[in-house]
N, C-alpha and C positions, 0 to 999 in steps of 0.2 A: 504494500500500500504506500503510497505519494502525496507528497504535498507539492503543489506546482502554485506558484503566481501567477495570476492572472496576466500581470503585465509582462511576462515573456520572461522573466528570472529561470535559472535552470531550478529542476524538481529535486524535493530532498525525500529521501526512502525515510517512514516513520516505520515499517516494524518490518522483523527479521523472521527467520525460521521456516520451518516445516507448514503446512496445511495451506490453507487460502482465507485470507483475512481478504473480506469485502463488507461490505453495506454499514461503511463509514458514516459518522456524524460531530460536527464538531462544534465543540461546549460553547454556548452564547458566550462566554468571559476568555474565551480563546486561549484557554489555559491546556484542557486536555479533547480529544477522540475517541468515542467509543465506538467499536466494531463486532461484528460479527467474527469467530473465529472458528474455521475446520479442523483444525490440529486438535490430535487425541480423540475425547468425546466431544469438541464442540462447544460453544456457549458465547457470552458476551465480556469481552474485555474494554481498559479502558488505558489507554497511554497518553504521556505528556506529547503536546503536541509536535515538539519537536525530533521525538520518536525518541529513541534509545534503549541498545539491544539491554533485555532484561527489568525493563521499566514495567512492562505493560502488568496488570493483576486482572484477574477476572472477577468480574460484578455478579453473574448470572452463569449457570449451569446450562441453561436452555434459552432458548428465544431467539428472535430476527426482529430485523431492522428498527433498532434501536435508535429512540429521539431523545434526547435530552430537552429537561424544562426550561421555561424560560430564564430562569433561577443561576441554571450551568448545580442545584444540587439532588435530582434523580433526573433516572431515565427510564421513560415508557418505553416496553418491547410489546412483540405481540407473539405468539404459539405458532403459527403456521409459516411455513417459507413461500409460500404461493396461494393464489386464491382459487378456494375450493367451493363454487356455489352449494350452498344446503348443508354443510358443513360449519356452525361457528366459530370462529377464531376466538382468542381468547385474551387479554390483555393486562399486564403485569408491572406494577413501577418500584423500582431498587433505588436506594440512595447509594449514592455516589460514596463513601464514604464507608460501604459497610449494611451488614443485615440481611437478611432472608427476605426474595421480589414477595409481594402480597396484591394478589388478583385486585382490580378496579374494575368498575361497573357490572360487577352480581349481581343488582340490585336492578338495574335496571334490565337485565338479561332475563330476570323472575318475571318482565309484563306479560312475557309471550304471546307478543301482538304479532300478527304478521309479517309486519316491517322489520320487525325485529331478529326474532325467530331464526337462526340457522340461514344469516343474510350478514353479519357484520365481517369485515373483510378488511378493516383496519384503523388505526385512530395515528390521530395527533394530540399534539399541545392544542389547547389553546392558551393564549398569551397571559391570560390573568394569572396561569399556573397553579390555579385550585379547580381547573375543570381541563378534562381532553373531549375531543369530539371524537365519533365512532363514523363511520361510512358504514351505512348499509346497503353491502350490493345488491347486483340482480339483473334482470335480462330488462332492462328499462332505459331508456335514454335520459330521465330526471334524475338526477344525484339525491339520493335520501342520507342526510347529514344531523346527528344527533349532538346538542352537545351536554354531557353528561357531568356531574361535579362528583370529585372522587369521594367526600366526606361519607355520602349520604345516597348517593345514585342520580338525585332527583334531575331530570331530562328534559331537554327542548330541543322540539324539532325544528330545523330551520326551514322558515317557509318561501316556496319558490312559487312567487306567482304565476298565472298563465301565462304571462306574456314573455314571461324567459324560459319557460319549460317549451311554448311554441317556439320561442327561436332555436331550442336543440331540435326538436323533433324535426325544423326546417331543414337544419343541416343537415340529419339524416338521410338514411335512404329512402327513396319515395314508395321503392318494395316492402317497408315494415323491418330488416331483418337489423339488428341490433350486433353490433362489434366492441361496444364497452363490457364486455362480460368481465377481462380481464385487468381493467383500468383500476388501479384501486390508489395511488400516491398520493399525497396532498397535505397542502400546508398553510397554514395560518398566513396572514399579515401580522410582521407584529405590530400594530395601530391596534387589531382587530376587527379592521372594517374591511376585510376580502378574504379569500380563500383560494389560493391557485391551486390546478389537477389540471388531471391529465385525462384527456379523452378520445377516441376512436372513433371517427367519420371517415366514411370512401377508402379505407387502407389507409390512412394517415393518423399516428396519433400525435395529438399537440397538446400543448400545455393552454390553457382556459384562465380569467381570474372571473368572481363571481363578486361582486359586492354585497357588502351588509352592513343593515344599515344594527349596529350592536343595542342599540335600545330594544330592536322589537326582533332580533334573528331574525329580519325579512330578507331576502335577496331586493337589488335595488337595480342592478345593472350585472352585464354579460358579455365580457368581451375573449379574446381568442387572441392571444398574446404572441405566440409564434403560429406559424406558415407553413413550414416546411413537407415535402409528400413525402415523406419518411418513417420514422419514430424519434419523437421529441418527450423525451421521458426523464425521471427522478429530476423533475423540480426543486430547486431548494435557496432560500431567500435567503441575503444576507441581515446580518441582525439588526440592521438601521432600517432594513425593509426598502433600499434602494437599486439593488442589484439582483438579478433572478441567473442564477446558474442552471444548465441543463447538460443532459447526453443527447447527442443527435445520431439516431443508427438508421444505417441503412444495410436491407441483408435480402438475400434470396433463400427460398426455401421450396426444395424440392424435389423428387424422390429420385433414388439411385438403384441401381440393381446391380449387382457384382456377384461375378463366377463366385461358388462353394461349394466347397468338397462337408457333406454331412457326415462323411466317413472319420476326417480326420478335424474335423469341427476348424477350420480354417479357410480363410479367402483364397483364393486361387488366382487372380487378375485383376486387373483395373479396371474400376467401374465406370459403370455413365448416368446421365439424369435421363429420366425417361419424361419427365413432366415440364411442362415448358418455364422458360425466366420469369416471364410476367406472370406468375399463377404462384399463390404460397398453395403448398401443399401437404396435407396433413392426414392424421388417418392412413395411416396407409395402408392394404391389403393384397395378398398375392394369392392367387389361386394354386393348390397344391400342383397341377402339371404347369404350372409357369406360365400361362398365356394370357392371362387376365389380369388387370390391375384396376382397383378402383382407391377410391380417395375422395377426402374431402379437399374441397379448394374452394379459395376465395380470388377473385376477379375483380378488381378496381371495388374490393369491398361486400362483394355478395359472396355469398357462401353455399355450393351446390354440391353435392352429391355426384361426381365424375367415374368416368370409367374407359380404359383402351385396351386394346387386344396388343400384346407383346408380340415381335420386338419393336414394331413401330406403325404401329396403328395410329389413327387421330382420335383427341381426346375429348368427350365428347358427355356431356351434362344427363344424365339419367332421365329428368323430366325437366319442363320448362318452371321459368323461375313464380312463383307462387306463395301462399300467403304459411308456409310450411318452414322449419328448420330441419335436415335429413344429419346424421352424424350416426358415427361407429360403424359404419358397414363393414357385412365378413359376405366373404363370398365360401359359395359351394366348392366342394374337391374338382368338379368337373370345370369350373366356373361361368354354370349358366343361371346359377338364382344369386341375388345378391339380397342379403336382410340388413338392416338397417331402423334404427330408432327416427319418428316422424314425429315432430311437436310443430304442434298449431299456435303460431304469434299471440293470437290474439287474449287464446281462454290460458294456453299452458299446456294442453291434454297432451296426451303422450300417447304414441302405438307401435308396435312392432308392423312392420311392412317387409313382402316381397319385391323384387324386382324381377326380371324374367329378362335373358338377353335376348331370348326366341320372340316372344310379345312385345317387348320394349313397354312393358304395361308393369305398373305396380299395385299390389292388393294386399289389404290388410291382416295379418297375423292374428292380433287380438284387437281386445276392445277400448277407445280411447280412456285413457285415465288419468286426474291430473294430482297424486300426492305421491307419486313416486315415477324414480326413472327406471326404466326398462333397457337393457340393451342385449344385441344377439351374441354369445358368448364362443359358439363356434359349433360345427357342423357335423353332423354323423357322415361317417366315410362315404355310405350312400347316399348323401345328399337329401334324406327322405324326414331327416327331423334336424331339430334344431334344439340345444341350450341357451337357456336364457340366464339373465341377472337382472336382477331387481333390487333396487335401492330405497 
């Protein structure tokens, strides 16, 4: 891990050793860094900012992406390393100085409101430093932002009017299908009167500020801070609240096939992509004699359910695009049915679906249901049944 100057100064290494030290943060009083650390079992440490081997002590045993208060004397982590919808995270604050983390916002986790419920996906500070705010995710273009006081639990929602909830949903796609599943970063102003994140339209994610007006947690205004057709991601404000630091990535993603010997459990040759540049590509499935591939892919932002015949077939969208999300497809040993989870934008419902290469026709497995996921888990050799998973 590095410390670089902004102004072009060469970079100074702050920690040494074994594992991967990432998902930095540094103390408002710019005294020390707390990080994430992979050496050994893992957990959160905290070093002098100007690093030195031997310095670092660890804080936490467990956690990820660790924030420090406004204070610079704890620091909020959270339970999960990535966001897992329906799954809740869980959120934890250690003093800086020493003591056993002790969980924050239990209290408000016991409302078991919907919004709530197996949707929160990450927090911050807020600036007062006697309350963090919670994001509660989910498959919606509105940001449901909680902000919670650690004392006591007690909660407010922040309200987003129509009129700025209409300018996200504009941005969107005009097809319904939602790309902020995995957006969760976000940070205070410290005024306390905004809120910068990060959000996912057409394939691009940018960094967003949201105002608020702190008397009444209303949202006030909506603007969209960087541009870029990329990914514009981990926001982070300097402490005066005048400078906004980011990552800008840009990456292709998409599927390879390489010679293997199953014999001796090793590659054999150099691979190739089989899926085109413009297309991420994800999911990926091969049919047991090798000649079929399917995937999910996203396309200047939509997300379809693909399929080509090996080794160079053209690739080609299962059904046309619709008010539907398609994900996890396994194809048959032959690879002429393809199953596949179908959820409906609107209500949430869920169902297993065929696909047919002979028909080019899809038909439903079972019956729509909307409090659990279903997906096809993999295929009897004759092609004649299917296992399933249910979540």
């Amino acid at each position: 891990m590095r410390s670089c100057c902004w102004q072009g100064q060469a970079c100074l290494q702050i920690t040494q050793g074994p594992g991967n030290h990432w998902q930095p943060d540094w103390s408002p009083d710019g005294k020390y860094i707390v990080y994430r650390s992979e050496a050994g079992e893992g957990g959160l440490y905290v070093i002098p900012a100007l690093g030195g081997a031997g310095l670092e002590r660890q804080v936490a045993s467990f956690g990820y992406h660790p924030r420090w208060s406004p204070n610079s004397w704890q620091i909020l982590f959270d339970t999960q390393f990535h966001v897992v919808i329906g799954a809740r995270d869980r959120f934890y604050v250690v003093d800086v100085d020493g003591g056993a983390p002790r969980e924050v916002g239990a209290g408000f986790f016991s409302l078991g409101t919907a919004e709530v419920e197996g949707r929160a996906i990450s927090a911050a500070w807020h600036p007062d430093g006697k309350r963090i705010s919670i994001w509660a995710g989910g498959w919606t273009y509105i940001p449901t932002i909680w902000i919670v006081a650690i004392a006591d639990g007690a909660a407010t929602k922040i309200e987003i009017p129509p009129r700025i909830q209409g300018q996200l949903v504009e941005v969107g796609l005009g097809a319904g299908q939602f790309e902020g599943g995995w957006d969760f970063k976000f940070s205070w102003a410290p005024s306390g009167t905004g809120i910068y994140f990060e959000r996912t339209f057409r394939g691009a994610r940018n960094v967003w500020r949201m105002s608020i007006d702190p008397r009444t947690a209303r949202a006030v205004t909506l603007e969209r801070i960087t541009t870029g057709p990329g990914n514009d991601t981990d926001p982070s404000l300097s402490p005066d609240g005048k400078k906004l630091a980011f990552a800008a990535e840009s990456s292709h993603v998409r599927a390879w096939i390489f010679p293997f010997d199953g014999i001796r459990g090793r590659i054999t040759g150099a691979g190739r992509a089989v899926t085109s540049a413009a297309m991420l590509a994800c999911n990926n499935v091969l049919s047991r004699n090798g000649k079929r591939l399917a995937f999910v892919g996203s396309l200047a932002g939509k997300q379809q359910l693909w399929e080509k015949s090996l080794p160079d077939g053209p690739e080609a969208p299962i059904v046309a695009l619709d008010s539907y999300i398609r994900s996890a497809p396994r194809l048959s040993s032959d690879g002429t049915k393809l199953a596949y989870q179908r959820r409906q934008l609107s209500t949430g419902y869920r169902q297993l679906m065929i696909w047919s290469t002979q028909s080019r026709n899809e038909e439903p497995l079972t019956t729509p249901r909307n409090k659990y996921s279903i997906y096809p888990f993999d295929w009897s050799p004759d092609g004649n049944s299917l296992l399933q998973l249910g979540t």
